[in-house]
C-alpha positions as CSV (number, residue, x, y, z in Angstrom):
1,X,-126.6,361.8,13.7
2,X,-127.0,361.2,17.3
3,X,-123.8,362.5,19.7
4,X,-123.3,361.3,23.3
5,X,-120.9,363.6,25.7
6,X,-119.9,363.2,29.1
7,X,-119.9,366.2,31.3
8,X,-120.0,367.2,35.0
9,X,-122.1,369.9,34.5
10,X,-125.4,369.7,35.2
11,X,-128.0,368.9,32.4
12,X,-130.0,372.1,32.4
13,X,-126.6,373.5,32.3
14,X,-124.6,372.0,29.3
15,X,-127.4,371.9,27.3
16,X,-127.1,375.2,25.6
17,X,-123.3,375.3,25.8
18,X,-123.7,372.1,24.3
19,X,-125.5,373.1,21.4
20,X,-123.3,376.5,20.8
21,X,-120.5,373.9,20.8
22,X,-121.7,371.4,18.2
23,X,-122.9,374.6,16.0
24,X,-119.6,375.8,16.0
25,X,-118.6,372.6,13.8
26,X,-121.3,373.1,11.5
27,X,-124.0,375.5,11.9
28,X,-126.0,373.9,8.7
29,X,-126.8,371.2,11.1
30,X,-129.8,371.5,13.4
31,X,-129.4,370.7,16.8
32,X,-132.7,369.5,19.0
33,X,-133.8,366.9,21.7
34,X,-130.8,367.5,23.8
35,X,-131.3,364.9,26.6
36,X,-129.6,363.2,29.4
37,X,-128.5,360.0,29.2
38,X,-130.9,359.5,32.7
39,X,-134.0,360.6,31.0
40,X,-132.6,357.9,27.8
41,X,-132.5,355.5,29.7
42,X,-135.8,356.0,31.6
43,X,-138.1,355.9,28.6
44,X,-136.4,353.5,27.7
45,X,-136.9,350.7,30.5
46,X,-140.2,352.4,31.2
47,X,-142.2,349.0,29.4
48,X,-140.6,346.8,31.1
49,X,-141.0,348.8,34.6
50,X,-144.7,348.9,33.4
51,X,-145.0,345.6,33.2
52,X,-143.2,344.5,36.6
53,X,-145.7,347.2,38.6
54,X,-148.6,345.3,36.9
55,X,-147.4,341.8,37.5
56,X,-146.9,343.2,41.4
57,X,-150.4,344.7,41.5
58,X,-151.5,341.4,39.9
59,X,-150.1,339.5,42.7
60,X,-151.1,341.8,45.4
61,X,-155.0,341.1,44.5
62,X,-154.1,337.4,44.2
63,X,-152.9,337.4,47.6
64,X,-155.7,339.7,49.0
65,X,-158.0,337.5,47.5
66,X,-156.7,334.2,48.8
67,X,-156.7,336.0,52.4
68,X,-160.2,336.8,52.0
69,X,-161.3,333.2,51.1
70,X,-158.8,331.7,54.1
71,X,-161.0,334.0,56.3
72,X,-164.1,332.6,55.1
73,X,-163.6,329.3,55.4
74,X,-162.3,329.3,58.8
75,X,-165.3,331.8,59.7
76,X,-167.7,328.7,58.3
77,X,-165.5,325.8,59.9
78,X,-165.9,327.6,63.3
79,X,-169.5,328.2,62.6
80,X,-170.0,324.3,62.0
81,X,-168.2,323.1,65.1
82,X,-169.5,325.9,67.7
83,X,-171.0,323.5,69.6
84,X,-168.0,321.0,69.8
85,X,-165.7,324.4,70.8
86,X,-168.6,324.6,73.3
87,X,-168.0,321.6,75.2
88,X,-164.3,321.8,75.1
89,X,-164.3,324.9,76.9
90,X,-167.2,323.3,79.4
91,X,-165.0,320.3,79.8
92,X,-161.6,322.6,80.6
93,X,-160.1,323.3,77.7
94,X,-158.0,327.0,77.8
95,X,-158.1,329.4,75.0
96,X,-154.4,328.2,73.4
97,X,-155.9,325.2,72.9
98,X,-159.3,325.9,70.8
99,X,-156.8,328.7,68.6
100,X,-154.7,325.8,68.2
101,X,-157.1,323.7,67.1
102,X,-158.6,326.2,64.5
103,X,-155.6,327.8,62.9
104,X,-153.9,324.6,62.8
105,X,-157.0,323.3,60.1
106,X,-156.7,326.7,58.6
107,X,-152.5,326.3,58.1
108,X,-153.4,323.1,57.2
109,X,-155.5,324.3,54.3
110,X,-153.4,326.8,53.4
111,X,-150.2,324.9,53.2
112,X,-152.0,322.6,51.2
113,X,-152.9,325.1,48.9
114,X,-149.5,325.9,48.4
115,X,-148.7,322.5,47.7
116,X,-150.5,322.6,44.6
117,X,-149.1,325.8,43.5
């Protein structure tokens, strides 16, 4: 037989009045796992809050991973066209415009990698 009772005590509290109280009905009857409705209802969504903290560490590493491969392939594209940055900055250009030119291949490939998604 389960029993549920509101109170305005606090848990540690009521418990053992609790118990002298539903003894006092019928002391044949055992009472045990005297719980608050808080600590119910925690093991009881504790699965599913499992399961949400893995699907967010999941996508945490996703996301960490995709940053790391971004990185690398703008580290190899500017690698491959050194010499072109080169003689854009001989031939005047200013520093906003070679980061322009490289982040906006590297939004490029990212946006199209969201695309896909």
């Amino acid at each position: 037989m389960s029993l549920v009772a509101r109170t305005l005590c606090p848990h540690h509290s009521s418990n053992r009045r609790f118990g002298v109280r539903y003894q006092s009905v019928d002391p044949t009857l055992p009472v045990f796992n005297i719980r608050s409705m808080t600590d119910v209802m925690d093991v009881s969504i504790a699965p599913r809050r499992f399961s949400a903290e893995l699907v967010g560490v999941f996508a945490a590493v996703a996301m960490l991973l995709s940053s790391i491969g971004i990185y690398g392939l703008l580290a190899y594209m500017v690698g491959q066209r050194s010499r072109e940055i080169g003689i854009r900055v001989a031939l005047g250009a200013q520093r906003p415009d070679i980061l322009k030119l490289i982040l906006g291949k590297g939004l490029l490939l990212a946006g199209t990698g969201l695309r896909l998604d």
